[in-house]
N, C-alpha and C positions, 0 to 999 in steps of 0.2 A: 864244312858242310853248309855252315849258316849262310855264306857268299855263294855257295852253288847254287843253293836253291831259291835265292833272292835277285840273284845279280849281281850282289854289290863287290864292286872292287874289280868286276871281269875285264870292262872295257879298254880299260889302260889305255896304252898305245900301238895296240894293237891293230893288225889289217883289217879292215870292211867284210871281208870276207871270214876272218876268224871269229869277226862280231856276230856272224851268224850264224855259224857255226854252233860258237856257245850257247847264242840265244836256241838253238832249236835244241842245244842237249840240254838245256834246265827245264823245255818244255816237255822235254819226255820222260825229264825225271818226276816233276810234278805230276802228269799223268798216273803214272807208275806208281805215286805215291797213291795216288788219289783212288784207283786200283784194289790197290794194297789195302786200302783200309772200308773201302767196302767191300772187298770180300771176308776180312777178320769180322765187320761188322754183323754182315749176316750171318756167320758161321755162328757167333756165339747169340746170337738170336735164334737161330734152329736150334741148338741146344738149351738155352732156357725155352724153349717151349715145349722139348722132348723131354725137360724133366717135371716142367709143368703137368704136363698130361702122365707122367708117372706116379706123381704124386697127389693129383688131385683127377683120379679118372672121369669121365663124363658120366652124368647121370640123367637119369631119366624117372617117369612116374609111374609108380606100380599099376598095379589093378585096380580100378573099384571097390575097397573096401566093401561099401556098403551091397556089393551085390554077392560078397560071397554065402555060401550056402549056410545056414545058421545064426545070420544077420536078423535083427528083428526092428522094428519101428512103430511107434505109436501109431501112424499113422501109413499104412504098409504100401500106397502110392506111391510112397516119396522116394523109394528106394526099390520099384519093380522092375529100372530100366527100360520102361518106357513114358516118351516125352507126351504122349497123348494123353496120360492119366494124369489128374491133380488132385492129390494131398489137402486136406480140411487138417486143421487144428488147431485148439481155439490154447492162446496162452503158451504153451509148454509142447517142444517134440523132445523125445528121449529114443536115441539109434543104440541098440543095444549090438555089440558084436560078439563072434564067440570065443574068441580069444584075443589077448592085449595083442597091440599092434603099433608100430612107431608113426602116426600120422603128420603130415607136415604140409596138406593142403587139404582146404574143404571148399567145395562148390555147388551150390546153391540152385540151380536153375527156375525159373520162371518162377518166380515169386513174387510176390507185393510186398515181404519184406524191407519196414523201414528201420525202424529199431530194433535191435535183438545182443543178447549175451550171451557167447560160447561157452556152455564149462564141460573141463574133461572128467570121467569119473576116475577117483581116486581109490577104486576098491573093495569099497566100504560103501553097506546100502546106508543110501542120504547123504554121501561126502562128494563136493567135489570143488573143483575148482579152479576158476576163472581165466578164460585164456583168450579170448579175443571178446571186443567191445564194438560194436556198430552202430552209428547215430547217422541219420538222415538219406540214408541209403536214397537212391532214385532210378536205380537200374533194375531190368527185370533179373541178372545175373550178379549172385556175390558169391567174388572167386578171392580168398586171404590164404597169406599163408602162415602154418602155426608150428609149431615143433611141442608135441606131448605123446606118451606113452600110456595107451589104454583102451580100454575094452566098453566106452559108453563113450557117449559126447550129447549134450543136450542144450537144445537153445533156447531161452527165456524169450519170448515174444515181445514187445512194446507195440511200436507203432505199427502203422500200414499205409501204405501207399493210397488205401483206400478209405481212410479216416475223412471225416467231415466234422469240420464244425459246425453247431445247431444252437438254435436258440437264438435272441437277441443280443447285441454287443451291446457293451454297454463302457463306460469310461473308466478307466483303474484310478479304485480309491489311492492306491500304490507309489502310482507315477507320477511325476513333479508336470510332466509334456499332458496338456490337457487331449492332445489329437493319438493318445493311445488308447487304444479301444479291446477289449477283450469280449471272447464268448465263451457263453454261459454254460455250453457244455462239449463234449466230442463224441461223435456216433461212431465204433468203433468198425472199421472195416472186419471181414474173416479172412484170417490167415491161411495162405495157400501159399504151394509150391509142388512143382513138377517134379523133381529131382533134388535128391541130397548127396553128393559124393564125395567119397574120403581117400586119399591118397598117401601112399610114402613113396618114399625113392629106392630107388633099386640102381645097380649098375646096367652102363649100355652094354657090356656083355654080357649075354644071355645065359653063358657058364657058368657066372657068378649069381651066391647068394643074397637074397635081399639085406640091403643095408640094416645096421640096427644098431642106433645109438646107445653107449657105454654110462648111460642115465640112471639115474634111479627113477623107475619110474612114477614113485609115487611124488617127486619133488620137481621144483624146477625154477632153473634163477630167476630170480624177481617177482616171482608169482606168488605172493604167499597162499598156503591153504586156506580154504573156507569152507565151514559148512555151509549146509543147504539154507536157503533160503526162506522163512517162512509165506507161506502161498498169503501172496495179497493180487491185487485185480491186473497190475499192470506193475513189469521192474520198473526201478527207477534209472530216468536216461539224465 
């Protein structure tokens, strides 16, 4: 087989004419090979992909949480579904839902939002706990994605897009670099936003029930709990 398909050893002493002979049967065996193992190759490519999609179905994203009927918000713009209304609230929004729910995306629209700290509620009025962290944000869109089980979600405010610093600079007693310069105080922008939107997933068949992770919901890996926060002016980033 290994002289068939290489050549070696055909030649001999043989006619001109069997030389070509042979040489055009090893090119068709080659082909034939070559053939051969691209069609086995795609075949078991169709099939891992036909069990790929059996086993892990396509998904897609639920509803709006925040708009269904019984939903509440500090701040009841933020979640009326429409982009023309904006949302005021100073420090602290708290989206109340009316029953737990597996979320696994929150979006943000039009906001000033620079700093801010997700927590989900854990149950228990004043428990919650910490699930996504934002520093320095500069889009008027913040779209993350989280995975928690629950019925509140509240964001601790920091900064704003719309922050100024005021007062005079002056040179940090602190700093070794004498050309660093700090000021003496920050005007604090107000916190707005258009929209707040909460999502899970669900299958792309419409037959099927929405997804719902086998969690507990009151825990979650790596996230240890915490209680609530005592209220001070601004979290720390």
């Amino acid at each position: 087989m290994r002289k068939l398909l290489f050549g070696k050893g055909l030649m001999g002493n043989g006619s001109p004419t069997s030389s070509i002979l042979i040489e055009k049967r090893q090119i068709r065996i080659r082909m034939n090979l070559i053939v051969f193992i691209v069609v086995i190759g795609c075949g078991i490519s169709g099939c891992k992909s036909s069990l790929v999609s059996s086993l892990f179905p396509e998904q897609t994203w639920s509803q709006n949480y925040a708009l269904i009927e019984g939903t509440t918000c500090t701040s009841p713009e933020m979640i009326d579904g429409d982009l023309e209304t904006v949302g005021r609230r100073w420090k602290e929004i708290i989206l109340t839902l009316p029953e737990r729910k597996a979320i696994h995306r929150i979006i943000i629209r039009g906001t000033n939002f620079e700093d801010i700290i997700v927590y989900a509620g854990l149950g228990n009025v004043d428990s919650w706990r910490k699930i996504k962290k934002i520093k320095d944000n500069q889009g008027a869109i913040i779209d993350f994605r989280t995975t928690c089980v629950t019925d509140a979600i509240r964001f601790r405010i920091g900064g704003t897009l719309d922050d100024k610093r005021v007062g005079k600079d002056f040179r940090s007693a602190t700093s070794l670099d004498p050309n660093v310069r700090r000021y003496s105080g920050i005007e604090r922008g107000y916190p707005y936003a258009q929209e707040i939107e909460l999502y899970g997933l669900i299958d792309a068949d419409p037959s099927q029930p929405e997804r719902r992770l086998n969690i507990d919901p009151d825990t979650q890996p790596n996230e240890p709990e915490i209680p609530d926060e005592p209220e001070i002016p601004d979290p720390e980033f």
